[in-house]
C-alpha positions as CSV (number, residue, x, y, z in Angstrom):
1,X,0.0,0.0,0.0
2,X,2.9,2.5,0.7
3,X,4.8,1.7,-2.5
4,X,1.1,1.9,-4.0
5,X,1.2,6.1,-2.4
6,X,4.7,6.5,-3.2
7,X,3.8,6.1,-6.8
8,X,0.9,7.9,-7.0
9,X,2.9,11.1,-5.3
10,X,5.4,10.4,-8.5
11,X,2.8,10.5,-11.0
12,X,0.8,13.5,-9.9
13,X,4.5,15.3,-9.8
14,X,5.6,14.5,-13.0
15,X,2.3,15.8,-14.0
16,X,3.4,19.6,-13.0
17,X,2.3,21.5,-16.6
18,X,5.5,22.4,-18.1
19,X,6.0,26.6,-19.6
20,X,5.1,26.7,-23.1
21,X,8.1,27.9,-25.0
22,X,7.3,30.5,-27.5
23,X,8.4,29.4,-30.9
24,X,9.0,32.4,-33.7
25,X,10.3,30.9,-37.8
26,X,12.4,32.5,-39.7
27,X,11.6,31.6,-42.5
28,X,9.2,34.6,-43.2
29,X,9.2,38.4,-42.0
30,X,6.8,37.4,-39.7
31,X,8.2,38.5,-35.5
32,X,7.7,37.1,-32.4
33,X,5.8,39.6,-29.3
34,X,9.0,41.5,-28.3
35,X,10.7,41.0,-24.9
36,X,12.8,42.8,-23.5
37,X,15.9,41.2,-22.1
38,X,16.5,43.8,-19.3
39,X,13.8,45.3,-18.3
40,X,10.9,42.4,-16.9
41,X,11.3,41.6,-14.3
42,X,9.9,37.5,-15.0
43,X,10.2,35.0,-11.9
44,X,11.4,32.1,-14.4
45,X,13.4,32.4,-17.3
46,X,11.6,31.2,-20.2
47,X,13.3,30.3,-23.4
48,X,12.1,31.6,-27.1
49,X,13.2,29.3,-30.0
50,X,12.8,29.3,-33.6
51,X,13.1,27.0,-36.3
52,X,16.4,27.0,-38.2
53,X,17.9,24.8,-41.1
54,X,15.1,22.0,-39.4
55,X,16.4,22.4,-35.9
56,X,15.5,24.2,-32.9
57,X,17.6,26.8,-31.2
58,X,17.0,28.7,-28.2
59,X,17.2,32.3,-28.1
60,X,18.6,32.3,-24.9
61,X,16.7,32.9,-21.2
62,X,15.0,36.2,-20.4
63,X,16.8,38.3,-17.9
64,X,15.8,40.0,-14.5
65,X,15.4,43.7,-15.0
66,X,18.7,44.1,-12.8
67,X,21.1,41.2,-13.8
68,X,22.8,43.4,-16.6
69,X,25.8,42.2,-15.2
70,X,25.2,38.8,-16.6
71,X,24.4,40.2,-20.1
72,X,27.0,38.7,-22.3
73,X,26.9,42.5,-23.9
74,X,28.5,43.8,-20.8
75,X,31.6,41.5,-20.4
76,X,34.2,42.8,-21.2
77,X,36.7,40.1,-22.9
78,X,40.3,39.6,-22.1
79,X,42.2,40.9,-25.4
80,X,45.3,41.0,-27.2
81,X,47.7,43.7,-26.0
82,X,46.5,46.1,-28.9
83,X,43.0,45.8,-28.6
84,X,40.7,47.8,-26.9
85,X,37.0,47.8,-26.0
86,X,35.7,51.3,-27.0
87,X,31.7,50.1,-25.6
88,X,30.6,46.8,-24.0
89,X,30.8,44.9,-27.1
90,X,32.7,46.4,-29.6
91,X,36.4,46.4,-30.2
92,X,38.5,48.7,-32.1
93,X,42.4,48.6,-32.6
94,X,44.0,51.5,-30.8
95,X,45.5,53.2,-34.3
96,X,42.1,53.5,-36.0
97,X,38.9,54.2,-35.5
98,X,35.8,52.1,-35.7
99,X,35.8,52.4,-39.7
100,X,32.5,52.6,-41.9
101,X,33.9,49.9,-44.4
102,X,31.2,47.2,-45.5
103,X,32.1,44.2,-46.7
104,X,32.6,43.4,-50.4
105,X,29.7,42.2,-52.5
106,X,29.5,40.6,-55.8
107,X,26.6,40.7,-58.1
108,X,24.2,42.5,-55.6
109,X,24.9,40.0,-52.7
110,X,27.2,40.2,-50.3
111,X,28.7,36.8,-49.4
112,X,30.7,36.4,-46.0
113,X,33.0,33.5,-45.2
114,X,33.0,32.5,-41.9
115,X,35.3,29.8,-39.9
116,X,34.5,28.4,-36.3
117,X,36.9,28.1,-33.4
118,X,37.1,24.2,-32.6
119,X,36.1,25.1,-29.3
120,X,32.8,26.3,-30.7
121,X,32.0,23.3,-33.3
122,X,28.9,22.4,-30.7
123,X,27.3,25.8,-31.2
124,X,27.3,25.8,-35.0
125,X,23.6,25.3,-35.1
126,X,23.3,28.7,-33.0
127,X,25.8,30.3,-35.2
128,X,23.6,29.4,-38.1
129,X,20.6,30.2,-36.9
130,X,22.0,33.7,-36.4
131,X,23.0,33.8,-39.8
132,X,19.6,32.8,-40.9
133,X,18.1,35.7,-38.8
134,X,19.8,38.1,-41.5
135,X,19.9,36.3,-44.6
136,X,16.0,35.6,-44.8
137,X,15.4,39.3,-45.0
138,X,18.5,41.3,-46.3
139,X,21.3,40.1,-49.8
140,X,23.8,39.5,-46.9
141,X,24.7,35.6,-47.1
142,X,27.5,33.8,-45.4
143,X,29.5,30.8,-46.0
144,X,32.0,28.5,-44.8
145,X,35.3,29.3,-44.9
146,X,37.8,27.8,-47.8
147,X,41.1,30.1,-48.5
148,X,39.1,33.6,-48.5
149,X,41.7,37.1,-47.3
150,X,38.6,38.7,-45.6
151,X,36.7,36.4,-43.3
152,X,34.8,36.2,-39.9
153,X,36.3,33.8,-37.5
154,X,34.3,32.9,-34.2
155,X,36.1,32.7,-31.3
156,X,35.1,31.6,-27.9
157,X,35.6,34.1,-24.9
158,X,33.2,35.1,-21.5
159,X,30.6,37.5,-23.8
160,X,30.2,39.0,-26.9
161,X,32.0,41.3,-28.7
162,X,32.4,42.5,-32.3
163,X,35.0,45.4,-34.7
164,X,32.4,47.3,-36.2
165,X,32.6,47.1,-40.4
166,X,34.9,45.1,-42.7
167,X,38.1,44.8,-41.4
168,X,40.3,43.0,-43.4
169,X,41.9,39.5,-42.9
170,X,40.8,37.1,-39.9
171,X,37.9,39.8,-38.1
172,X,37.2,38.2,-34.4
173,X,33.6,37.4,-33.4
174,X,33.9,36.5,-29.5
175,X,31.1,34.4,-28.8
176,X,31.0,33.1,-25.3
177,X,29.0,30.8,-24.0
178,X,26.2,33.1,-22.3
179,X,25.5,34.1,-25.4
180,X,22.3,33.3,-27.5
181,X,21.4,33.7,-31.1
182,X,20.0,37.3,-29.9
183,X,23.1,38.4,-28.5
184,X,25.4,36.8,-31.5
185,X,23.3,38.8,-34.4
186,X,23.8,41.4,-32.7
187,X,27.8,41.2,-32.8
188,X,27.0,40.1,-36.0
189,X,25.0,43.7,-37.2
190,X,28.2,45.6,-35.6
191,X,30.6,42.8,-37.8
192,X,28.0,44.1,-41.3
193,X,28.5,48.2,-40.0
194,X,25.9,49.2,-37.6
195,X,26.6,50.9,-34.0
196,X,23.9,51.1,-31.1
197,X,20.9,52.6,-32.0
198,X,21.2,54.5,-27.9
199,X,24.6,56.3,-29.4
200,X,23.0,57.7,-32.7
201,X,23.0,61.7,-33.0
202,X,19.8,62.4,-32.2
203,X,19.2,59.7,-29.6
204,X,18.6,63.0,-26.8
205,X,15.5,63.7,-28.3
206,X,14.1,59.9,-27.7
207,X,16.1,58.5,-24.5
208,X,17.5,60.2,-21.6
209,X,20.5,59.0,-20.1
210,X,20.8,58.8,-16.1
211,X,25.0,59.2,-16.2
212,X,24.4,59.0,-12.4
213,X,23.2,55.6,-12.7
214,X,26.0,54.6,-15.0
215,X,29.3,52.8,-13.6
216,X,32.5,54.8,-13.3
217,X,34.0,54.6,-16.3
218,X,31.8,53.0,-18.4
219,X,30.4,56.4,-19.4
220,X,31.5,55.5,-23.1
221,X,28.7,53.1,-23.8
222,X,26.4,55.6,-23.6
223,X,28.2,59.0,-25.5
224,X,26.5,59.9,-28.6
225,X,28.7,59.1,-31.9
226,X,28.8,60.8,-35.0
227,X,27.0,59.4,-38.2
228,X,25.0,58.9,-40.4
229,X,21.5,58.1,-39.7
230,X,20.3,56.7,-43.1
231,X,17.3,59.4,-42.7
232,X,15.6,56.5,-40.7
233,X,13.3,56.8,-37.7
234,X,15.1,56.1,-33.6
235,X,13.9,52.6,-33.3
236,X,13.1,51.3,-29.7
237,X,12.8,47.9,-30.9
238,X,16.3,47.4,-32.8
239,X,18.2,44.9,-32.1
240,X,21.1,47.2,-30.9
241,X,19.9,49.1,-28.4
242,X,20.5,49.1,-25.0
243,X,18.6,47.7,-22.1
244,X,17.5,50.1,-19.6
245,X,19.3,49.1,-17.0
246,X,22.7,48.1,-19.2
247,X,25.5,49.2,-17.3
248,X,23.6,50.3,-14.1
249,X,25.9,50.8,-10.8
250,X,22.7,50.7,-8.3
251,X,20.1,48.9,-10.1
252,X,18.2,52.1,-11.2
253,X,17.7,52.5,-15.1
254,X,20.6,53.9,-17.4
255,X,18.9,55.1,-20.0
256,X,15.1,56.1,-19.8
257,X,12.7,56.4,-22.9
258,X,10.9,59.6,-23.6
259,X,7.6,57.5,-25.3
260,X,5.6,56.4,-23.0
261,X,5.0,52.2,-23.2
262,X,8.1,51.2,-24.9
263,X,10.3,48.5,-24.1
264,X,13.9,48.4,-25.2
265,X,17.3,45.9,-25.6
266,X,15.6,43.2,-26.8
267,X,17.4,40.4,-28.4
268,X,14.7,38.3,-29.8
269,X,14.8,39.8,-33.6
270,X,15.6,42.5,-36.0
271,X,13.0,45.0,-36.0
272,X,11.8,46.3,-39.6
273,X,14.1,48.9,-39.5
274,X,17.3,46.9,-38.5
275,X,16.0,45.3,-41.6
276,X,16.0,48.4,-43.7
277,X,19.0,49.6,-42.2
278,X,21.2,46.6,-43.8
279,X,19.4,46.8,-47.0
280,X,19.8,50.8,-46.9
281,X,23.4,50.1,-46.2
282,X,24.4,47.5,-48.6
283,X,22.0,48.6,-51.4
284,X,19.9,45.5,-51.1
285,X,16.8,47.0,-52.0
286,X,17.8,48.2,-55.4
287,X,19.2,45.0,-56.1
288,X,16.8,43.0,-55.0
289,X,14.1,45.1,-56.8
290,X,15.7,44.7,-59.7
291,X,16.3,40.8,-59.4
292,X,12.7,40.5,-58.5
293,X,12.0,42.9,-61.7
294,X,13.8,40.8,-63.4
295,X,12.4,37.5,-62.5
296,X,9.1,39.1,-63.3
297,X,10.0,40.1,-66.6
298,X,11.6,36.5,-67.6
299,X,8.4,35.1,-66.4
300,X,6.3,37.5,-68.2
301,X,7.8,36.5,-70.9
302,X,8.0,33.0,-70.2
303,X,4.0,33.1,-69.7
304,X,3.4,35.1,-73.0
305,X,5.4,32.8,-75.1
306,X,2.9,30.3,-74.3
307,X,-0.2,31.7,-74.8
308,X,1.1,33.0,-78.5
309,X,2.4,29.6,-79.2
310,X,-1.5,28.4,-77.3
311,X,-3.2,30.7,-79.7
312,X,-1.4,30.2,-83.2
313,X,-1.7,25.9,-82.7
314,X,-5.7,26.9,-81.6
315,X,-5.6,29.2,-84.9
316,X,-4.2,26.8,-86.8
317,X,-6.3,23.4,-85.7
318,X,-9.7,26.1,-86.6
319,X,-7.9,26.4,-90.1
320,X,-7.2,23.1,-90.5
321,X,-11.2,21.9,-89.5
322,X,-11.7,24.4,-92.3
């Protein structure tokens, strides 16, 4: 009779409803409801996933409104003796500036190679996936490494960090392993050109930044930087911009929104306009226009070849019954 309890106690436990993950596909433009990384506070963390190359990856667990110091974002890597981190993520080597360089494309696409670290081979899936996250929407493709100059190489380290624009030979992708697909296409929009959306000239009139809330002497992740804005709207919901509580010293917010109901630093998907900023930036509009214009033309044609050859054979057979 005990053993008879003791099993029913099992049974009703293993019962316990398990959170629903919240799935989001790639495969179209369609986004998952945006969360934001730093600024719920959420009792469990709860994975999103998506589907990528027929395998699911997970985007990596919400964070408590306060835990920015376990944002992968925020940590700063140990680097080579001429490296330095100018923000939280993004290196730049001490005789240059972050440069505005994109990478090279060929015949309206712009194809990057990329090579893994072999202490990274098990993440290749999330790697992917991140890849996947630009390439269903933008002319940006990447692929594996053979004997390219210019390519990206991952390498493994305690967060994420990224040079912002082509580089030139080997260019480092840190991917450490707190990072999630979020956080690596991210690094990955800094590695195609694109600086936080918080540090864009006219950020002052959309976000306030409490610098009394920041911590001594990482005042730099929040100055403003000089640039070009593409004529694009502030987006709250890029992919690149801060949490609001990134970089806090006392767990009060760092930077604070001007528009009332908006949640920022999410790392769940590119917004619309990250999506029209890489296609503003590499010209893949134009060039996809035009493919598509062209496609549309070819099977124009394609379509009216038929119904003249149709119509002629349906002329000639009346002509014929003649």
């Amino acid at each position: 009779m005990v053993w008879f309890l003791i099993l029913i106690w099992f049974v009703q436990v293993g019962s316990v409803p398990i959170t629903n993950l919240t799935n989001a596909t790639t495969s179209n433009s369609t986004f998952p409801a945006t969360v934001d990384n730093s600024t719920n506070p959420i009792n469990n963390s709860t994975n999103v996933t998506f589907t990528a190359t027929g395998s699911t990856t997970s985007m990596g667990p919400r964070h408590r409104q306060n835990d920015w110091v376990k944002m992968p974002e925020t940590r700063e890597e140990d680097l080579q003796f001429d490296l330095a981190i100018v923000e939280g993520d993004i290196l730049v080597s001490e005789d240059r500036l972050a440069v505005k360089s994109l990478w090279p494309e060929n015949e309206g696409v712009t194809s990057i190679p990329y090579k893994i670290n072999d202490y990274l081979v098990d993440r290749k899936e999330t790697i992917l996936a991140a890849f996947k996250l630009i390439s269903d929407q933008t002319c940006i493709r990447f692929h594996e490494y053979t004997n390219e100059m210019n390519y990206i190489e991952f390498i493994s380290g305690t967060g994420c960090a990224s040079y912002v624009g082509f580089q030139g030979g080997a260019q480092s992708v840190y991917f450490g392993r707190a990072c999630n697909v979020g956080n690596l296409c991210h690094e990955l929009m800094h590695a195609l050109g694109l600086h936080h959306e918080h540090t864009r000239p006219d950020r002052d009139q959309y976000v306030t930044i409490q610098w009394d809330n920041v911590v001594p002497g990482k005042e730099n992740n929040f100055k403003v930087k000089k640039g070009d804005t593409q004529d694009l709207p502030y987006d709250y919901d890029s992919i690149m911009h801060y949490g609001t509580y990134y970089f806090s010293s006392n767990r009060n917010p760092t930077i604070h929104s001007k528009k009332r109901g908006v949640q920022i630093g999410q790392r769940n998907h590119l917004s619309p306009l990250d999506i029209t900023r890489l296609n503003k930036l590499y010209q893949c509009g134009k060039d996809m226009h035009t493919q598509r214009q062209e496609k549309y033309q070819s099977w124009a044609a394609f379509v009216n070849a038929v119904i003249i050859a149709l119509y002629s054979n349906h002329v000639h057979v009346l002509s014929f019954t003649e």
